[in-house]
N, C-alpha and C positions, 0 to 999 in steps of 0.2 A: 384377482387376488388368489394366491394358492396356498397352500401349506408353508410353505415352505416360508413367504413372505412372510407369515406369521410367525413361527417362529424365531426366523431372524432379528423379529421388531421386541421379543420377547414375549411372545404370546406364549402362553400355558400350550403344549402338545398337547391337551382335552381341549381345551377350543377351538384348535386345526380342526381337531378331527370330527368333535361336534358341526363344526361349520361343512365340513367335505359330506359329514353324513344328511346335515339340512339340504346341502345343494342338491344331491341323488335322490334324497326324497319330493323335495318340488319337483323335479325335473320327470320322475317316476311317475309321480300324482299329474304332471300336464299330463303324459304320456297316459296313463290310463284312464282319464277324464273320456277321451272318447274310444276308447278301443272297447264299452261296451256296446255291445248290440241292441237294437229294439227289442226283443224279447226279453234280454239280462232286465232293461231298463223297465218294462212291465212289471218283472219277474220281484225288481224293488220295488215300486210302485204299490205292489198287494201284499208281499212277505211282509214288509216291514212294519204296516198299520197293522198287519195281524197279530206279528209278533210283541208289537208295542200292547196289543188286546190285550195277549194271553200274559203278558207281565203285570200290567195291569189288574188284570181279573184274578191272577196268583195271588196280588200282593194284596187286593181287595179279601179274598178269600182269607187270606191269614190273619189281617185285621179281624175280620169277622169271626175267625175260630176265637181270637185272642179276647173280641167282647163276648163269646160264648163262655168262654173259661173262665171270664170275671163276674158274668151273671153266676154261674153254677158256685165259684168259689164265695160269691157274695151269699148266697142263697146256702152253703156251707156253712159260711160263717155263722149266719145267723140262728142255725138249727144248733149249731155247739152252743152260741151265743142261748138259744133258749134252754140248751138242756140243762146247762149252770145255771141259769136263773132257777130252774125247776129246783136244781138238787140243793138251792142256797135255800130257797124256798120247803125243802122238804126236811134241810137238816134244822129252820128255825119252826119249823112247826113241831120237828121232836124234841126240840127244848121247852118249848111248851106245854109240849104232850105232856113231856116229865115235872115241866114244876104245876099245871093242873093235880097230877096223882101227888104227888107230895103235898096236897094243899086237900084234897077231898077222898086218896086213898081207895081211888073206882080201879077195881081189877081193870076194866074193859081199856083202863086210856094205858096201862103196860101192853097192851095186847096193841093196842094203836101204834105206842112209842115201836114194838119190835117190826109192827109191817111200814112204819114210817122210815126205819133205819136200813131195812132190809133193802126199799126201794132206792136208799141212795148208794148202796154197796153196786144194784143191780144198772143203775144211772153212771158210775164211774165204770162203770164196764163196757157202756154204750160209748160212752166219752172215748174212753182206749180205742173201740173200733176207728168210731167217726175220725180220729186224728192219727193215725197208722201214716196216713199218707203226707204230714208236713211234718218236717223237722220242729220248726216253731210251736205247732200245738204238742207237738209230745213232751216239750220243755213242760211248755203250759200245763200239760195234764199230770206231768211229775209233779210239779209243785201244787199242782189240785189235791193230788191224793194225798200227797203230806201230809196238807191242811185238812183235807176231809176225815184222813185216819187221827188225827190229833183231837177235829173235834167226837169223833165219833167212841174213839175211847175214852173221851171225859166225860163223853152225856151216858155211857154204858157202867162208866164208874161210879157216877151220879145214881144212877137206877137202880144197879146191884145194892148200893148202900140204904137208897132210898125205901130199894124194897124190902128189906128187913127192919123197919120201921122207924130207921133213924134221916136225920136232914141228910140231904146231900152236901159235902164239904166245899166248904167257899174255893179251895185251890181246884176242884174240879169243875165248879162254875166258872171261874177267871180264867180257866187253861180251856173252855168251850167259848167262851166267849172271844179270846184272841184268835183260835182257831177261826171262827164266824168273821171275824176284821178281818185275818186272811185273807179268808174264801175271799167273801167281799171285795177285797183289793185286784186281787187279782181278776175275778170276775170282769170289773171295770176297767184293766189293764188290757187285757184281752179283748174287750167291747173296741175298747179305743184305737186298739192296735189293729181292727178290721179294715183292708185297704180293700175289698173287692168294690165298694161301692164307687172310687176314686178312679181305680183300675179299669172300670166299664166306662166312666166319665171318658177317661187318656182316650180309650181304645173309638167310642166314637167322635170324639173329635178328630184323633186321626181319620178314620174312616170319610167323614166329612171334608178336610181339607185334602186329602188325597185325590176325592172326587173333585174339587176345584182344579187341581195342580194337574188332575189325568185330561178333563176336558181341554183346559188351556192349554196344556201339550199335544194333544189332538189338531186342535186347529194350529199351531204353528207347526206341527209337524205335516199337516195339509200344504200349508202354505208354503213351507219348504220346498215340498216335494214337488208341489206345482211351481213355484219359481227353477226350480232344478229341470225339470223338466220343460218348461221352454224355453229355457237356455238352452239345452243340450239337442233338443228337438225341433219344436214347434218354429226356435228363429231359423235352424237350419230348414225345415220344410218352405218356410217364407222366400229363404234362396233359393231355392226349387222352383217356386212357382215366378218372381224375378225371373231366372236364367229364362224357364220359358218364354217369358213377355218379351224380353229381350232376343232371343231366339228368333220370335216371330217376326222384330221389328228390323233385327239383322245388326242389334249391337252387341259388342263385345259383352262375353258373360264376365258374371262376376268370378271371384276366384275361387278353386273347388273348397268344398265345406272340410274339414280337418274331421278323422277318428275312423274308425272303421266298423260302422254297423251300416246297418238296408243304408239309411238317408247319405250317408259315404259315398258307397258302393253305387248308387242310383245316380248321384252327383257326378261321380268318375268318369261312368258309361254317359251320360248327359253330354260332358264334356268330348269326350271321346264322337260321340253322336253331330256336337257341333262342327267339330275336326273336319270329319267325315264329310260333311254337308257344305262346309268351304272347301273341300277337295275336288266335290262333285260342282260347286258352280264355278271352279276355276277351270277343270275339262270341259263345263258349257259355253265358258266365255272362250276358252280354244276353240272348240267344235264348230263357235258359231261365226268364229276369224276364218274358220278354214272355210262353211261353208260360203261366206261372203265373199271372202276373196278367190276359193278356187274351184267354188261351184256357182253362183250366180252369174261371174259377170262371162262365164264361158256359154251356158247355159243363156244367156240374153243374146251372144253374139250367135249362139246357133239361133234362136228364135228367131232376129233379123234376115237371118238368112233363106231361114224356111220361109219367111214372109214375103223375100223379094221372088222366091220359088211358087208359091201361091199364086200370085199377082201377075206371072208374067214376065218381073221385071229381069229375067235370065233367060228366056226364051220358055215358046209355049212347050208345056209336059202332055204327055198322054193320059188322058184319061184316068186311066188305069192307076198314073205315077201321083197325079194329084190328089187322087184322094187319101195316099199314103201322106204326100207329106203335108194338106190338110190338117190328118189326123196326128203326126206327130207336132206340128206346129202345136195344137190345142194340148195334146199332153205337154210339150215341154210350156207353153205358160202358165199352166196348173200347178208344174214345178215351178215357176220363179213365184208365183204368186203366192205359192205355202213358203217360200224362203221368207219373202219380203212379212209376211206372215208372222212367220217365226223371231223376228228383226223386230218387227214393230213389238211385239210381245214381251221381248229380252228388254227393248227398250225401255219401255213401260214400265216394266218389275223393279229394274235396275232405278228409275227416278231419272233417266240421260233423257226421256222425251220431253220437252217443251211445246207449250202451245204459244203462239205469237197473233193474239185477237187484235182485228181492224175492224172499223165498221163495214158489214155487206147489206147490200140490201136484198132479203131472203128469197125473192121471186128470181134471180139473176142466178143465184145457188142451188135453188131445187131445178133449174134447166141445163145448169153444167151436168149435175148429177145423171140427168135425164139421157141428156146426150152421151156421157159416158157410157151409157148399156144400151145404148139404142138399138145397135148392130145386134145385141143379144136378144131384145125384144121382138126386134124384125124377123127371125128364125122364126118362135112361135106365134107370129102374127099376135103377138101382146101390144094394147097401144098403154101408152101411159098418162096419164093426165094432172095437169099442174093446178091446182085452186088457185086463183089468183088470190094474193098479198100483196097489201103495202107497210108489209114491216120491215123495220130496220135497226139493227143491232149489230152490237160489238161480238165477235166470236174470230175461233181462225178458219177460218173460211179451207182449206186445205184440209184440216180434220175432220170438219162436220162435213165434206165435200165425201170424204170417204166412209163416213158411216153412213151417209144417204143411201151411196153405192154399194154400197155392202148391204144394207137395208134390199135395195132397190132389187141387186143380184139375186138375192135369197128370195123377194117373193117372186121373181120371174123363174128363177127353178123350179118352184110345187107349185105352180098357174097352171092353169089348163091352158091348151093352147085359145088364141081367139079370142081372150079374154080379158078383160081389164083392171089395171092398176091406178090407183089413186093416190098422190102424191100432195100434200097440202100442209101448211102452218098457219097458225093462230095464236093472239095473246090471248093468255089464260092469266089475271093479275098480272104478277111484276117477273111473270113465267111467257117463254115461246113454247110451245108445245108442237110439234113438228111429227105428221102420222106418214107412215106406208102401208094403205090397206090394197090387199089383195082378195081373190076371189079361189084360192088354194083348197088343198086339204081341211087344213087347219092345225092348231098345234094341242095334242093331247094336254089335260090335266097335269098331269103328271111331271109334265115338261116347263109347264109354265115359269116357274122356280128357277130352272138349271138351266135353261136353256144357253143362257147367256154365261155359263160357263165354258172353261177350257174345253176342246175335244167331245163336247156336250152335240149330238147329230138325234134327231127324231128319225126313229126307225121306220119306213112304210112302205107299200107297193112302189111308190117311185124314189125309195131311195138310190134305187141304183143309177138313173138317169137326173137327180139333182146330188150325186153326191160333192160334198167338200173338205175342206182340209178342218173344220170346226172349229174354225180361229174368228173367220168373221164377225161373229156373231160377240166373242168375248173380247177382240179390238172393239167394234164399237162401244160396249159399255165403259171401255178403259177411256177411249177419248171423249166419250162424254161426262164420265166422270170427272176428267181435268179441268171441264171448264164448270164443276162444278155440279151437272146435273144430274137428272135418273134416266132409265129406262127401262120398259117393260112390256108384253103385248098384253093383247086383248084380245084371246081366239074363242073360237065354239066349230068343233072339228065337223069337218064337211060343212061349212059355210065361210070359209076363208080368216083373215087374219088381221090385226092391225098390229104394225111393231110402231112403239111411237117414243119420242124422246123430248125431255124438256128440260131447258136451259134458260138461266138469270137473264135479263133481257140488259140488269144495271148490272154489270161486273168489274171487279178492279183489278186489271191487267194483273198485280204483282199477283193476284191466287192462281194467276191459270198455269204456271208452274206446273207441273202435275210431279207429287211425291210419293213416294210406297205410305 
């Protein structure tokens, strides 16, 4: 809906335009929702409770100046308040003073009346100061003096007359006496009209309910900032650490986080990062077509070749010819063997390998094995030896066939020559437990851990004459881990080795799947 439709429908052109100004301000306000950064996003996080402090503490302060002003003005009031009392008090005791003398004629009580009179001229003089500073008591003190000059020239007119030995006249007594109602009235008017005591009342209970209203906005102003802030944060961190999980387990991430500060930017490159790493395992999955198809299987057909060259089966070679192609037979099945290697591996990672368990029975499997390296064994006059077993279990006989032999390989490489291998399985519970101990080096500390990692080789004097491609060691664990189980050795170096593995003896076909 635009403007325009507005209008047309008879909409007021200030509600067009209020509306087109509301749409650019939400659309503004999405838009800068995250375009601050972590630091900005700290940077409110601490400004803003400070500055909510210092308003706070402003506003506290000024209350408090404002019940400081009320104590001082109450404590004002009261010091006028007493000084009228004094002077109301000092102008009836010189009417007294005066009708005493008029009654017993004592010099001493004129001499009273004059320091009694004199002290109230010197009391409205105080008065003047004290109320300088309010418009309200200056009224009041005007109308004090009136009364106080009213009464004070009737009790003066009284005395003058009195002191020549006649009464004082009745209209001088009734024009001192209304004067005195005056004062009086007034006195009491001004009492009454003291607010400072009310005024200090107002100012702490503000004070008080301030402090309610500041702590309560305190905590929802926490509360805010901490909802604001994993919203805008903490859920997008929680994508972060998602993508990774995800990441690892090779599913699609989620979608990148919106705004542009660090957890943005981190997000982006993340993304970018995953891009990058399905780029790199789609040239693996080429690299490893290429090498299957146009490096294995040319690489096998020379092997056969060199093998019927070896044998014989081409005519006898010279001495000299066979030990070349001997040796290049043995390097090129080093290369098929790190291919097939690498195959089995991509396999594995990928989730494409499957185990297909039948039941073998275990003594018939550790003699395949055996026989698979025999030829190898017979080199270093290694014998190898089978524990007899009568066990029997479900497994796939093919894969545990080659971790045997890859087991089996590896200890006949760091064997001394002459020496013996031990080959044997055992139920251990509702576990087969399946060892290859040897009479080797042995395997450093240090290795015990990794060994059975990728590319993972124990460095030593005969590395160079047992070396491998470091995969064996990390296929086996892969395929014993499909069908479920562990493995691990058992060395103490210079005293040889035991690599051993153990597998469910009851297992249900559907696990042995093997999944990343």
């Amino acid at each position: 809906m635009t403007e325009t439709m507005f209008i047309s429908k008879g909409v007021p052109l200030l509600w067009a335009l209020h509306y087109r100004i509301g749409v650019m301000k939400s659309s503004q306000l999405k838009a800068l929702r995250f375009d601050l950064k972590l630091s900005h996003k700290v940077l409110i996080l601490v400004t803003v409770p400070i500055l909510f402090m210092l308003v706070f503490v402003g506003t506290l302060a000024g209350l408090q100046k404002r019940a400081e002003e009320a104590v001082w003005r109450e404590r004002h009031y009261k010091d006028v308040s007493n000084e009228c009392n004094s002077l109301m008090k000092n102008m009836l005791e010189a009417g007294m003073t005066l009708h005493l003398y008029q009654t017993t004629r004592e010099a001493a009580l004129l001499s009273r009346f004059d320091s009694t009179t004199e002290t109230v001229v010197n009391q409205l003089r105080t008065l003047k100061v004290m109320s300088q500073d309010s418009s309200k008591q200056k009224s009041f003190l005007t109308q004090l003096e009136v009364a106080s000059d009213r009464a004070l020239k009737a009790l003066k007119h009284a005395r003058t007359v009195g002191s020549g030995g006649l009464s004082a006249p009745s209209g001088s007594i009734d024009s001192a006496l209304d004067a005195f109602a005056t004062l009086r009235q007034l006195i009491n008017e001004q009492q009454e009209a003291d607010p400072g005591a009310q005024t200090e009342e107002q100012a702490r209970f503000l004070i008080s309910q301030l402090l309610i209203a500041g702590v309560t906005f305190s905590i929802l102003l926490a509360v805010v900032l901490a909802v604001l802030f994993n919203r805008s944060t903490t859920r997008r961190l929680l994508v972060l650490v998602q993508n990774t999980e995800r990441l690892s387990s090779h599913k699609e991430l989620l979608p990148a986080v919106e705004g542009n500060d660090e957890i943005a930017h981190l997000d982006h490159v993340f993304h970018d990062m995953a891009k990058s790493l399905d780029e790199a395992a789609e040239y693996k999955k080429e690299l490893l077509a290429i090498v299957t198809h146009d490096l294995r299987s040319p690489l096998t057909s020379v092997q056969g070749s060199l093998t019927l060259l070896s044998v014989g089966a081409l005519g006898q070679l010279p001495e000299k010819a066979m030990g070349v192609v001997v040796l290049a037979e043995r390097n090129v099945g080093r290369l098929v063997s790190l291919i097939n290697d690498m195959l089995d591996i991509e396999k594995l990672e990928s989730g494409k390998l499957e185990v297909f368990p039948k039941t073998v029975v275990v003594e018939e499997l550790l003699e395949r094995a055996r026989e698979a390296v025999e030829d190898m064994a017979k080199k270093k006059e290694i014998t190898i030896e089978i524990v007899e077993t009568e066990l029997v279990m479900s497994l796939d006989d093919d894969r545990i066939a080659q971790v045997l032999i890859n087991l089996l390989s590896n200890a006949i490489k760091f064997s001394p020559e002459q020496s013996n291998i031990t080959l044997s399985s055992d139920k251990i519970g509702d576990q087969a437990e399946y060892r290859v101990t040897d009479m080797g080096r042995g395997v450093p500390k240090e290795f015990v851990e990794t060994i059975f990692e990728r590319y993972v080789q124990v460095k030593g004097e005969d590395s160079a004459r047992g070396r491998g491609t470091g995969l064996g060691l990390s296929i086996c664990k892969k395929f014993v881990e499909a069908h479920g189980g562990t493995i691990g050795v058992t060395s103490e170096e210079g005293q040889g080795s035991t690599f051993w593995f153990r597998l469910p003896i009851e297992t249900q076909v559907d696990s042995l799947t093997h999944e990343r």
